[in-house]
N, C-alpha and C positions, 0 to 999 in steps of 0.2 A: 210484267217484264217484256220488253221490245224483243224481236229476235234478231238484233244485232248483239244483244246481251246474252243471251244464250249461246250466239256464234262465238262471241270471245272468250265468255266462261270456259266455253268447252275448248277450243283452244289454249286457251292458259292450263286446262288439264295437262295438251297434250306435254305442254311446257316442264310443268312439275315432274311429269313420269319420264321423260328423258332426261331429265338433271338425276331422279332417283336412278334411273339404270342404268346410269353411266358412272353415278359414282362410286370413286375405291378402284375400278379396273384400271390396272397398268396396261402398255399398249399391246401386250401378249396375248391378254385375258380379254382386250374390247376386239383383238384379231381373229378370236380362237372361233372354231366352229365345228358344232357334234358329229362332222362326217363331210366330208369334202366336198360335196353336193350343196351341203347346208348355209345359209346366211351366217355373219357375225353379227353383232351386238353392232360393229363399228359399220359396218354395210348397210344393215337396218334403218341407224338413226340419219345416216350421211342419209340414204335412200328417203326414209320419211322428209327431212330436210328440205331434200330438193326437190319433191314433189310439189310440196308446201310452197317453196318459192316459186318455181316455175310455175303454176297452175293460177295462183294469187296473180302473180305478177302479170300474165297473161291477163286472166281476167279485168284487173282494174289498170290496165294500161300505164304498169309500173315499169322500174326499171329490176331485172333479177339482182339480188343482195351478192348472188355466187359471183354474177359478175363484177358489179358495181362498188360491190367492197370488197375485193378482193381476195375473196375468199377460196377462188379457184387455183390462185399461187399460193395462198395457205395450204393447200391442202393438198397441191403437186400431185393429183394423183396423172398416170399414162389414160385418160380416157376424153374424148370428146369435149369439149367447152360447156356447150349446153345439155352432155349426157344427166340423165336423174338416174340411171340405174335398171329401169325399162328394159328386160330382154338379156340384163347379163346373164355371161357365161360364168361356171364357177370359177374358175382361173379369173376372170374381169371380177367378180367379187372379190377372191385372195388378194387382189390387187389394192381392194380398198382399206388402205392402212394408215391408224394415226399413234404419234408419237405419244398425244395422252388424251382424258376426255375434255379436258380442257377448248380444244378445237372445238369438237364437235358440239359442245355446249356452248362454246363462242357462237357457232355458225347459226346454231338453231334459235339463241337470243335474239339475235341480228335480225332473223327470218321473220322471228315471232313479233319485234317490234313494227316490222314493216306491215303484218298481216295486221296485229291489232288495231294502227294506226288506220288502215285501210277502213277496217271494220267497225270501228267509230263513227266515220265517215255517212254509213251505211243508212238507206231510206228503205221503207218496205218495197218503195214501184221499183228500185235499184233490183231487190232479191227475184224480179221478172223481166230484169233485158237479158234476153238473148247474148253469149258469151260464147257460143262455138256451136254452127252451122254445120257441120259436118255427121252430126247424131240426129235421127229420126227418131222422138220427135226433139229439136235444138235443143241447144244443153242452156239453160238461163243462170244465173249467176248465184242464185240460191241452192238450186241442186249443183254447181258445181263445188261448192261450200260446204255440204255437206258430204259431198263426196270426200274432199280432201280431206274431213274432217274424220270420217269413215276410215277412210284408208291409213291414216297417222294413226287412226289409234290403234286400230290392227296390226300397225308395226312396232309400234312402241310396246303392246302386247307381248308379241312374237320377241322381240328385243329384250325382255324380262324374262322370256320363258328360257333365249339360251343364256342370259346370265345366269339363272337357277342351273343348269347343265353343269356351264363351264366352270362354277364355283363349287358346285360336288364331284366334281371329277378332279380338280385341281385342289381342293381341303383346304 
């Protein structure tokens, strides 16, 4: 197995586990959150989302999906154009709300098609160009893959765990 096949396999995980934790919640239940402080289900996956875009799109000198299809008038939320979620305040989190998961499984389809497609793409010397100067030692295009990869699953995690919450508190 190549490890562009690996990159996608896992990536189509994260695909599967956002379609499972999103579905069945109405827009209440993907709002809700264990303590005011805390992420929702619908902040999460929007957050995972955009990280995913932004980070890919950056890397392979794509255009972002949030912006390019429109998905940031879809989703109307009051925050920055290019924000991914980085840094919110819990109030900027409350803020992130959708009508159903429909959206949010729209967006993350959309995302995933552009990643996967990228990741086809994919040569081994490719997983060693340099992708962001900025990190001691550069961030190359492999570890940033992995990175994204890391952190998506870590939210879709997180994303599952307050769906368990909000579905026994709510019966």
């Amino acid at each position: 197995m190549h490890a562009k096949d690996v990159l996608i396999d896992g990536f189509g995980r994260i695909q599967e586990e956002v379609h499972a934790v999103v579905e069945g919640l109405d827009a209440d239940r993907l709002s809700a959150r264990p303590d005011p402080a805390a992420n929702s289900v619908a902040w999460l996956v929007w957050h995972l989302t955009r990280v995913q875009d932004d980070h890919l799109a950056g890397a392979f000198g794509l255009d972002q999906v949030w912006l390019s299809q429109d998905w940031q008038k879809r989703f109307a939320l009051d925050l920055p154009a290019r924000d991914t979620g980085y840094g919110h305040t819990p109030e900027q989190v409350a803020a992130v709300r959708v009508d159903s998961g429909d959206l949010l499984t729209g967006y993350y389809d959309a995302v995933h098609a552009q990643s996967r497609t990228a990741l086809r793409g994919l040569t081994a010397a490719d997983l060693e160009r340099v992708v962001d100067e900025r990190w001691d030692p550069p961030v190359t295009l492999g570890v940033r893959l992995v990175s994204v990869l890391s952190d998506d699953l870590q939210h879709v995690g997180q994303a599952a765990y307050v769906r368990g919450l909000v579905q026994r508190a709510n019966g």
